[in-house]
PDB file of N, CA, C, O and CB in Angstrom:
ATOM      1  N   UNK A   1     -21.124  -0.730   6.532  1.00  0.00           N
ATOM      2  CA  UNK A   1     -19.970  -0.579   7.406  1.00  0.00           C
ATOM      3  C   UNK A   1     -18.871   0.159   6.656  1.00  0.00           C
ATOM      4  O   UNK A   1     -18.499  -0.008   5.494  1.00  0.00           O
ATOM      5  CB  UNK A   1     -19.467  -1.955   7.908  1.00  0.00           C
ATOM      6  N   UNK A   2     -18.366   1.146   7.721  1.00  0.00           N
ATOM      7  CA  UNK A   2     -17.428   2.135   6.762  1.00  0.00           C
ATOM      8  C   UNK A   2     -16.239   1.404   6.649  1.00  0.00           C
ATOM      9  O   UNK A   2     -15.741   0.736   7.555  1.00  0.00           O
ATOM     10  CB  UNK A   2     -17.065   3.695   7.362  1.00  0.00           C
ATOM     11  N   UNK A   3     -15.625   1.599   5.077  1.00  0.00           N
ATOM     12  CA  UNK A   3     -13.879   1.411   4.806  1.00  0.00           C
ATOM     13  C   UNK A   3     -12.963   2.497   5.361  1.00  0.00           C
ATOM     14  O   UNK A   3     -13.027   3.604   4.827  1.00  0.00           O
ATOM     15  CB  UNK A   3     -13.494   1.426   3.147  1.00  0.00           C
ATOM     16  N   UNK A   4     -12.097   2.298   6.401  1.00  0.00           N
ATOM     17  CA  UNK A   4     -11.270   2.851   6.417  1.00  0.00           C
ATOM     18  C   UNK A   4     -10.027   2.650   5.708  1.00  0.00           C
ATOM     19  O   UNK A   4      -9.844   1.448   5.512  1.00  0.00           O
ATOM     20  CB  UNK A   4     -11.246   2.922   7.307  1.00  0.00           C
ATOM     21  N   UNK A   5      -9.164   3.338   5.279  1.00  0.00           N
ATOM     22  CA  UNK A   5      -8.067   2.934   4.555  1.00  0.00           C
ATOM     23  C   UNK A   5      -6.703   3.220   5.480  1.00  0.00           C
ATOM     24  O   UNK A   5      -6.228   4.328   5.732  1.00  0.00           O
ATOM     25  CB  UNK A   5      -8.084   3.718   3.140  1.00  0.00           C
ATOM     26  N   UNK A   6      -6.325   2.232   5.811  1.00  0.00           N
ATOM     27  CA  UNK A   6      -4.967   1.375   6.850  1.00  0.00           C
ATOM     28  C   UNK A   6      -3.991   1.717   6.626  1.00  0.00           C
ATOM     29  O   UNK A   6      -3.442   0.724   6.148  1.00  0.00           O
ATOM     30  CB  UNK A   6      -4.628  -0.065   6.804  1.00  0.00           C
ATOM     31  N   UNK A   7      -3.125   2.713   6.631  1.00  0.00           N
ATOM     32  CA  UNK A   7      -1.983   3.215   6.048  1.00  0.00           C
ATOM     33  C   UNK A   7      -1.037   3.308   7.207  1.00  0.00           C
ATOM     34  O   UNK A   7      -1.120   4.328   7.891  1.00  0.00           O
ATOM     35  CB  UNK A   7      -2.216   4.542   5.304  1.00  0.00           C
ATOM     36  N   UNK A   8      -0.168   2.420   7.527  1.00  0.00           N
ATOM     37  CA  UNK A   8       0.954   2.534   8.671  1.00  0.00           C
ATOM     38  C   UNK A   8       1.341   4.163   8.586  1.00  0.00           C
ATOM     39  O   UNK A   8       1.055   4.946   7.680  1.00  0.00           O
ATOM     40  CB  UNK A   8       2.473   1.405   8.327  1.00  0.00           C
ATOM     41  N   UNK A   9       2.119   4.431   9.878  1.00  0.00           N
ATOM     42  CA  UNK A   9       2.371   5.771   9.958  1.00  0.00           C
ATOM     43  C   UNK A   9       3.426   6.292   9.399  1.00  0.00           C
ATOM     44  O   UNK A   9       3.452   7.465   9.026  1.00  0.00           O
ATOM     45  CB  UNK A   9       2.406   6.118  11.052  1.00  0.00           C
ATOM     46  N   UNK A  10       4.676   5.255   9.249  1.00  0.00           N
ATOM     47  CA  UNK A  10       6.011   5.482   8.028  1.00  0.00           C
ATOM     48  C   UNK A  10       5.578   5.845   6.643  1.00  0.00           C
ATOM     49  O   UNK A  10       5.877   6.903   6.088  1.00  0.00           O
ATOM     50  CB  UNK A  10       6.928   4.029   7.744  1.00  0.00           C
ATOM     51  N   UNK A  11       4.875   4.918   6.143  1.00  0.00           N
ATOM     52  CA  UNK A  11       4.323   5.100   4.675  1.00  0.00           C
ATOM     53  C   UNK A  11       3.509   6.047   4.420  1.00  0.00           C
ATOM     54  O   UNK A  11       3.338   6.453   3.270  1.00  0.00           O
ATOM     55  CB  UNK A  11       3.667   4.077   4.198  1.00  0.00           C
ATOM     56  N   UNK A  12       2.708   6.678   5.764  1.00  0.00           N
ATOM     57  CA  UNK A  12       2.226   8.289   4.839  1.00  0.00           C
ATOM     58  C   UNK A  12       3.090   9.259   5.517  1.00  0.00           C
ATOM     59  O   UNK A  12       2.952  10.331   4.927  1.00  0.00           O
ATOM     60  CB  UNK A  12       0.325   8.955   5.031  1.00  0.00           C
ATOM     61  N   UNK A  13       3.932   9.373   6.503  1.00  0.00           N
ATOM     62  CA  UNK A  13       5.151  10.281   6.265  1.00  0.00           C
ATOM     63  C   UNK A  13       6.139  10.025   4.985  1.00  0.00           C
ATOM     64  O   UNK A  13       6.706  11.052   4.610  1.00  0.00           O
ATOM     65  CB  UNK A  13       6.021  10.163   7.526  1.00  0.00           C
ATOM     66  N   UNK A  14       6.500   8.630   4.120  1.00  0.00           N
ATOM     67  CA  UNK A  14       7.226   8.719   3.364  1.00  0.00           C
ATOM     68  C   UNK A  14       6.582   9.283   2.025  1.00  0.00           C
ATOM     69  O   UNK A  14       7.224   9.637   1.037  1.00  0.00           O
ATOM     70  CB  UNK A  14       7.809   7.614   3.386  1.00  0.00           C
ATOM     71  N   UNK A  15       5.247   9.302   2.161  1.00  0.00           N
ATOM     72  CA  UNK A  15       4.020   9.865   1.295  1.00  0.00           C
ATOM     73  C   UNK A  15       4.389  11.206   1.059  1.00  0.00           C
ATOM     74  O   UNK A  15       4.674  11.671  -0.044  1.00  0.00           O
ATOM     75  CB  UNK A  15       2.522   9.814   2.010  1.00  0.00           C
ATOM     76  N   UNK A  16       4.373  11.867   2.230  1.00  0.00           N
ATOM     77  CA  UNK A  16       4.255  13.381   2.472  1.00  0.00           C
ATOM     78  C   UNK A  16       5.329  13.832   2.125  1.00  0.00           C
ATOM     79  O   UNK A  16       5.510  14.606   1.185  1.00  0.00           O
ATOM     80  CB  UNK A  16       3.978  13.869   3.775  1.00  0.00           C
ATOM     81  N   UNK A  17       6.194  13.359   2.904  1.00  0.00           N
ATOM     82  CA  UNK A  17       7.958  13.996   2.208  1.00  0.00           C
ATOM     83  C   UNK A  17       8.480  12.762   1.731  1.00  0.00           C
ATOM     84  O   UNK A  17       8.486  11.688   2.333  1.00  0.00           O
ATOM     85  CB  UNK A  17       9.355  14.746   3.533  1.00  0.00           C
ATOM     86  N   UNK A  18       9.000  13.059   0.385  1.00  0.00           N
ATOM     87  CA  UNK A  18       9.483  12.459  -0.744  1.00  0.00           C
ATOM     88  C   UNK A  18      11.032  11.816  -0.055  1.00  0.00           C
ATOM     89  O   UNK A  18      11.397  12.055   1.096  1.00  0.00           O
ATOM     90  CB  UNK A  18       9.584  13.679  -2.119  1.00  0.00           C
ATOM     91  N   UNK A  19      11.554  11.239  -0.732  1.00  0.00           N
ATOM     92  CA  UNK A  19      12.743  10.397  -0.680  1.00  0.00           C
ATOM     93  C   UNK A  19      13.841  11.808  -0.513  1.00  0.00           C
ATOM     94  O   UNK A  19      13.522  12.794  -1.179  1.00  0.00           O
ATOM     95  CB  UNK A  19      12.950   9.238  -2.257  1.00  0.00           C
ATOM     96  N   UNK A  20      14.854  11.888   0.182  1.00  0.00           N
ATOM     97  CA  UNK A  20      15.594  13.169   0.025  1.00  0.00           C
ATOM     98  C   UNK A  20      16.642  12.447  -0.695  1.00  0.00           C
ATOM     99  O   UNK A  20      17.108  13.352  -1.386  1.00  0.00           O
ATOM    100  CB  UNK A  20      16.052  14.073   1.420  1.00  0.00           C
ATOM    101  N   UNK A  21      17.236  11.508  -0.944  1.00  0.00           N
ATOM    102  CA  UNK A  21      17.881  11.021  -1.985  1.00  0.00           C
ATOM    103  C   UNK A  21      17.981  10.895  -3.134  1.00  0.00           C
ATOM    104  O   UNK A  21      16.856  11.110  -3.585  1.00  0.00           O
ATOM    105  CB  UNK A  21      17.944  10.443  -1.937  1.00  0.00           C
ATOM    106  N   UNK A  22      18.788  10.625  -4.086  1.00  0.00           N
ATOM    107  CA  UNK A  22      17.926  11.015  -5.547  1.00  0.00           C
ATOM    108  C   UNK A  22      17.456   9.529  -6.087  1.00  0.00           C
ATOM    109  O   UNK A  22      16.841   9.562  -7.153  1.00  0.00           O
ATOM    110  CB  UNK A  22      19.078  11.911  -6.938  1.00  0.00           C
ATOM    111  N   UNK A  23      17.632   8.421  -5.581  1.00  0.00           N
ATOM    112  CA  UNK A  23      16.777   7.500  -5.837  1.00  0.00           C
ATOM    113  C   UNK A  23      15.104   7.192  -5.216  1.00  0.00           C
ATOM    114  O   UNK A  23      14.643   6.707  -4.183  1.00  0.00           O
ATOM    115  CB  UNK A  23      17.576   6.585  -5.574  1.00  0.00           C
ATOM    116  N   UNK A  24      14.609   7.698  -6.324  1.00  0.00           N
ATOM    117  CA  UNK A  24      13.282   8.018  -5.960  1.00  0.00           C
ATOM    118  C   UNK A  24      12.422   6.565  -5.374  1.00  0.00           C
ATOM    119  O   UNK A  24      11.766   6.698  -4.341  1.00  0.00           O
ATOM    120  CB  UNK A  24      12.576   8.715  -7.355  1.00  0.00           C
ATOM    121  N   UNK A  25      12.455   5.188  -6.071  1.00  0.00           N
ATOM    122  CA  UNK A  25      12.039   4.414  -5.336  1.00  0.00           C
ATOM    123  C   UNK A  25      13.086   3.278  -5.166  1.00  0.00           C
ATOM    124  O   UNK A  25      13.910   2.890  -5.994  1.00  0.00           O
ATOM    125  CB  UNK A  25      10.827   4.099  -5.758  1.00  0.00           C
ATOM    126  N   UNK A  26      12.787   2.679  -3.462  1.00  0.00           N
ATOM    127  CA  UNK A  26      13.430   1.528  -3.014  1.00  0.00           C
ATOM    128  C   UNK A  26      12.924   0.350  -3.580  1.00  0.00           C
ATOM    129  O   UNK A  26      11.802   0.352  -4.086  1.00  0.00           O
ATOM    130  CB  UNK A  26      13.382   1.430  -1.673  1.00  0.00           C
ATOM    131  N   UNK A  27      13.666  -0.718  -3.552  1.00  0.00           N
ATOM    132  CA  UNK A  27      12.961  -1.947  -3.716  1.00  0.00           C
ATOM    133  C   UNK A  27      11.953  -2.434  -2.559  1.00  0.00           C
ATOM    134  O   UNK A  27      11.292  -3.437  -2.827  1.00  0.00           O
ATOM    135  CB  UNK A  27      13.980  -2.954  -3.912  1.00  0.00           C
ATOM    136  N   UNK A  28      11.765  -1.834  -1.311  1.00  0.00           N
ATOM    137  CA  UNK A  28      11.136  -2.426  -0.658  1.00  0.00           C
ATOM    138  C   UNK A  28       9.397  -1.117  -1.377  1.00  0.00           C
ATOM    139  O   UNK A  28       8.225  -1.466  -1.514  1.00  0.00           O
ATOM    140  CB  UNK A  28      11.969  -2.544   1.180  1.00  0.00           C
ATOM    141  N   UNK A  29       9.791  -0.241  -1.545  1.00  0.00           N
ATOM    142  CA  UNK A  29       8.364   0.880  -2.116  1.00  0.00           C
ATOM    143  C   UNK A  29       7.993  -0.450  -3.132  1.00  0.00           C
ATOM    144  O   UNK A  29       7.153  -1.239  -2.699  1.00  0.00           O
ATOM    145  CB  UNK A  29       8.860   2.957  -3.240  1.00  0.00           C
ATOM    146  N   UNK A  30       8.618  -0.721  -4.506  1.00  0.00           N
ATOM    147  CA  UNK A  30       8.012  -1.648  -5.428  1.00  0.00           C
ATOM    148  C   UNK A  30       7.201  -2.778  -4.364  1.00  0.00           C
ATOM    149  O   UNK A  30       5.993  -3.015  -4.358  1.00  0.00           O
ATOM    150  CB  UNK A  30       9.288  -2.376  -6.487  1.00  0.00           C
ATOM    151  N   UNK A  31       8.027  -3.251  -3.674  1.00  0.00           N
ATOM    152  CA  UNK A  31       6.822  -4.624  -2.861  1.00  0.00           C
ATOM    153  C   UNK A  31       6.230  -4.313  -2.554  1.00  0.00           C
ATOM    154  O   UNK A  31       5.158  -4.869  -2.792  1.00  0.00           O
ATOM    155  CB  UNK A  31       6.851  -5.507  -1.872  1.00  0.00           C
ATOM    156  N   UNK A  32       6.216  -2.899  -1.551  1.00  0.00           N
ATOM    157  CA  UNK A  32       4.628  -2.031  -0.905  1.00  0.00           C
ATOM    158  C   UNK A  32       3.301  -1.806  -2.209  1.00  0.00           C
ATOM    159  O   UNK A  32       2.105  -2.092  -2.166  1.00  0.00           O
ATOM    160  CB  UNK A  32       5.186   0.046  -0.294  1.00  0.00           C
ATOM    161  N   UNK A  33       4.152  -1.168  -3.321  1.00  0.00           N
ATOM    162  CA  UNK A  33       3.128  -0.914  -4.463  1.00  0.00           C
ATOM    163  C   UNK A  33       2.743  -2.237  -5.438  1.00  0.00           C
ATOM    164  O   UNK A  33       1.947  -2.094  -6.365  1.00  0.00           O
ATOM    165  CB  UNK A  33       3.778   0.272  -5.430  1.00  0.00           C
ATOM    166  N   UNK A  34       3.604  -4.004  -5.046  1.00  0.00           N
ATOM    167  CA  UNK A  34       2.991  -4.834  -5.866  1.00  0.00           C
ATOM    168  C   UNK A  34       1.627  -5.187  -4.509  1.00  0.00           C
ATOM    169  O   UNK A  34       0.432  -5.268  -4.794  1.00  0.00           O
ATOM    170  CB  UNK A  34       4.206  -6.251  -6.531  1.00  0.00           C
ATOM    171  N   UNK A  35       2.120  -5.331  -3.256  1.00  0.00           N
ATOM    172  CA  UNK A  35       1.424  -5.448  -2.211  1.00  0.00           C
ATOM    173  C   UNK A  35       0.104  -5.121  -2.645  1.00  0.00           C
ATOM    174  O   UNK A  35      -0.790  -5.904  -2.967  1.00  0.00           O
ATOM    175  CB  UNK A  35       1.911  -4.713  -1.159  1.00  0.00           C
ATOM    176  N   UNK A  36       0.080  -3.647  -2.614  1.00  0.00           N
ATOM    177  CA  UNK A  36      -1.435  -2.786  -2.440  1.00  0.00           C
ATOM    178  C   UNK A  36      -2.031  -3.221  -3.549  1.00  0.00           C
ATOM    179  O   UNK A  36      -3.250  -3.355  -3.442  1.00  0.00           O
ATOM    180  CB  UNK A  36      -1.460  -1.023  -2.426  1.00  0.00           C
ATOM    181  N   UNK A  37      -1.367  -3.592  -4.995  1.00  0.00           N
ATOM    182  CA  UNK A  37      -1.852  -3.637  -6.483  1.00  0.00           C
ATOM    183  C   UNK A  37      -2.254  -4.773  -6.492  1.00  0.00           C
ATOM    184  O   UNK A  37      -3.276  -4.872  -7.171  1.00  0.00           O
ATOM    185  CB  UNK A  37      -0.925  -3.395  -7.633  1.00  0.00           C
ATOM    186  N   UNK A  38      -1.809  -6.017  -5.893  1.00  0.00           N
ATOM    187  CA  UNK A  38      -2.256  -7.095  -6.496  1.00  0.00           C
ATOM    188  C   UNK A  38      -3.035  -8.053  -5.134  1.00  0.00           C
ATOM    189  O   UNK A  38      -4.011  -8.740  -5.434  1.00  0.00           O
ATOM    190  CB  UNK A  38      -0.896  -7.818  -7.334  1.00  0.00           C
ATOM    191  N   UNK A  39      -2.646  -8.043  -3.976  1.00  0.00           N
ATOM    192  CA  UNK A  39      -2.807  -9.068  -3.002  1.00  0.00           C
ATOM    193  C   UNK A  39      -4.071  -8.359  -2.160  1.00  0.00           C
ATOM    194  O   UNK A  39      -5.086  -8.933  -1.766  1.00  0.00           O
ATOM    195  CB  UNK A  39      -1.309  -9.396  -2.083  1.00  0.00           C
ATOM    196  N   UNK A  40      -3.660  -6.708  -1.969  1.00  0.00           N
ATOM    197  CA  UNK A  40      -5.074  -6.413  -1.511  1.00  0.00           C
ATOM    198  C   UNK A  40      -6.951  -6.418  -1.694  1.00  0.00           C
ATOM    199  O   UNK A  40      -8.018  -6.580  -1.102  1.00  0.00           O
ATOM    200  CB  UNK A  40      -4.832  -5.593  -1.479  1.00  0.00           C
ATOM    201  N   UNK A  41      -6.008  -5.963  -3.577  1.00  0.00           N
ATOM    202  CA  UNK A  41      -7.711  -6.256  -4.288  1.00  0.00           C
ATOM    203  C   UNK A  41      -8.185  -8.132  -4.566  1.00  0.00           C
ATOM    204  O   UNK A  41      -9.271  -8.711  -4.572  1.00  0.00           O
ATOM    205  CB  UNK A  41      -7.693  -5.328  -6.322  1.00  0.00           C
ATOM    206  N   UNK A  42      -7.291  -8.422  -4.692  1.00  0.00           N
ATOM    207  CA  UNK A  42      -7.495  -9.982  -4.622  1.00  0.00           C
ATOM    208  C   UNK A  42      -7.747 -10.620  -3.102  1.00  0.00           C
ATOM    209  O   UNK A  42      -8.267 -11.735  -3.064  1.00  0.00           O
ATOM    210  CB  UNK A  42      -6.120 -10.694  -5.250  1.00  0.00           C
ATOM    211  N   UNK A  43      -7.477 -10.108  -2.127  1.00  0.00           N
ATOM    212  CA  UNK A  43      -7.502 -10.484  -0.709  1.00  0.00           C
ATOM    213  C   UNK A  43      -9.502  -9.961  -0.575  1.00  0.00           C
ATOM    214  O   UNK A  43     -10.423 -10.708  -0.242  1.00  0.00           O
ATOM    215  CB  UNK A  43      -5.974  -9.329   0.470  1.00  0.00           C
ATOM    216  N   UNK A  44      -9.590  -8.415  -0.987  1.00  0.00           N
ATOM    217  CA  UNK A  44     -11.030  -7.850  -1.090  1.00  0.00           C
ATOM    218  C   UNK A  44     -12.025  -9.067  -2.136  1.00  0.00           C
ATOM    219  O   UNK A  44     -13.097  -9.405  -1.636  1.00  0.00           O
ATOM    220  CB  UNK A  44     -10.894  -6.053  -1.932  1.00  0.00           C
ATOM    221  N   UNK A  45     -11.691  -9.625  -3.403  1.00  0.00           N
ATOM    222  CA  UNK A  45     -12.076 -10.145  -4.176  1.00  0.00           C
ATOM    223  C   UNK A  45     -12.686 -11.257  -3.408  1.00  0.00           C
ATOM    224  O   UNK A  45     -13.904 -11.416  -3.490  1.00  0.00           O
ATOM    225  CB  UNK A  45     -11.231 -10.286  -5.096  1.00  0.00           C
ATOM    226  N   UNK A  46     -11.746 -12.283  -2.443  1.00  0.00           N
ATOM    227  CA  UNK A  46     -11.978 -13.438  -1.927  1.00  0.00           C
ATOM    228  C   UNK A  46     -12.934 -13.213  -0.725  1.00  0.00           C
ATOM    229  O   UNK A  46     -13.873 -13.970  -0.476  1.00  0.00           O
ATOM    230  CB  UNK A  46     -10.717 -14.091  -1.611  1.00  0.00           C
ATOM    231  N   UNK A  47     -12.597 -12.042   0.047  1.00  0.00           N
ATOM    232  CA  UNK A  47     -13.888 -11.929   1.022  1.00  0.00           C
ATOM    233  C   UNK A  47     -15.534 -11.790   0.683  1.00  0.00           C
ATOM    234  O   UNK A  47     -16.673 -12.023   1.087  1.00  0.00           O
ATOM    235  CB  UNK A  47     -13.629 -10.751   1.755  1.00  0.00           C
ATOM    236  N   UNK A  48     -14.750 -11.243  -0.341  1.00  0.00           N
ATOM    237  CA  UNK A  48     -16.400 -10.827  -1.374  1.00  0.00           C
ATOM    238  C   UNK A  48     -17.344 -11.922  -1.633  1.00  0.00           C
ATOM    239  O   UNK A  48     -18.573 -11.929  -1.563  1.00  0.00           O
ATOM    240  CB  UNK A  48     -16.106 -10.319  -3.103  1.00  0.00           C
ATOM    241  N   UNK A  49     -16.284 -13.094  -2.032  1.00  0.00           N
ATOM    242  CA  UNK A  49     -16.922 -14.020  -2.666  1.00  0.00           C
ATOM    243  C   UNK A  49     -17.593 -15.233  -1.462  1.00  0.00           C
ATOM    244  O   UNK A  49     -18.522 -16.035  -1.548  1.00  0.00           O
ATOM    245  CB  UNK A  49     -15.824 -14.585  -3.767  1.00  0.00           C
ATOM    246  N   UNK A  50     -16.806 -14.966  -0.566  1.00  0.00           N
ATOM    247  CA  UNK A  50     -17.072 -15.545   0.517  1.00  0.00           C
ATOM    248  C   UNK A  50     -18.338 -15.651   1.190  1.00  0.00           C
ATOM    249  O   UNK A  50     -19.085 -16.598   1.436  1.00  0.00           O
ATOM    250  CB  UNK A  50     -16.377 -15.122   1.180  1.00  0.00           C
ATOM    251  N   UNK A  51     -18.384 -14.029   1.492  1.00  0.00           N
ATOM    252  CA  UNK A  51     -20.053 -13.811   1.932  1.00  0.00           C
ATOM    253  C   UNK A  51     -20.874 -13.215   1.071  1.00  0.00           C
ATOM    254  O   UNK A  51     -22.059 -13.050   1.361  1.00  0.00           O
ATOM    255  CB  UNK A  51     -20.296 -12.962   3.122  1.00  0.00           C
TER     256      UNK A  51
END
């Protein structure tokens, strides 16, 4: 069964064009990037183990 990869539609427009501000990341980008780094592969880890 194929992986698709789930990317809301804000987050790959904010992908595509960069921050026009000169603060390059928000505090809410860090939670998106602890999000994807830690809870997704651990969320994948537990299904794994499951079945």
């Amino acid at each position: 069964m194929p992986v698709d990869p789930i990317l809301p539609r804000p987050l790959l427009e904010r992908i595509e064009q960069p921050a026009e501000q000169g603060v390059p990341f928000t505090r809410r980008d860090y939670a998106l990037l602890v999000l994807v780094t830690l809870v997704l592969p651990l969320a994948a880890l537990w299904a794994g183990a499951v079945m």
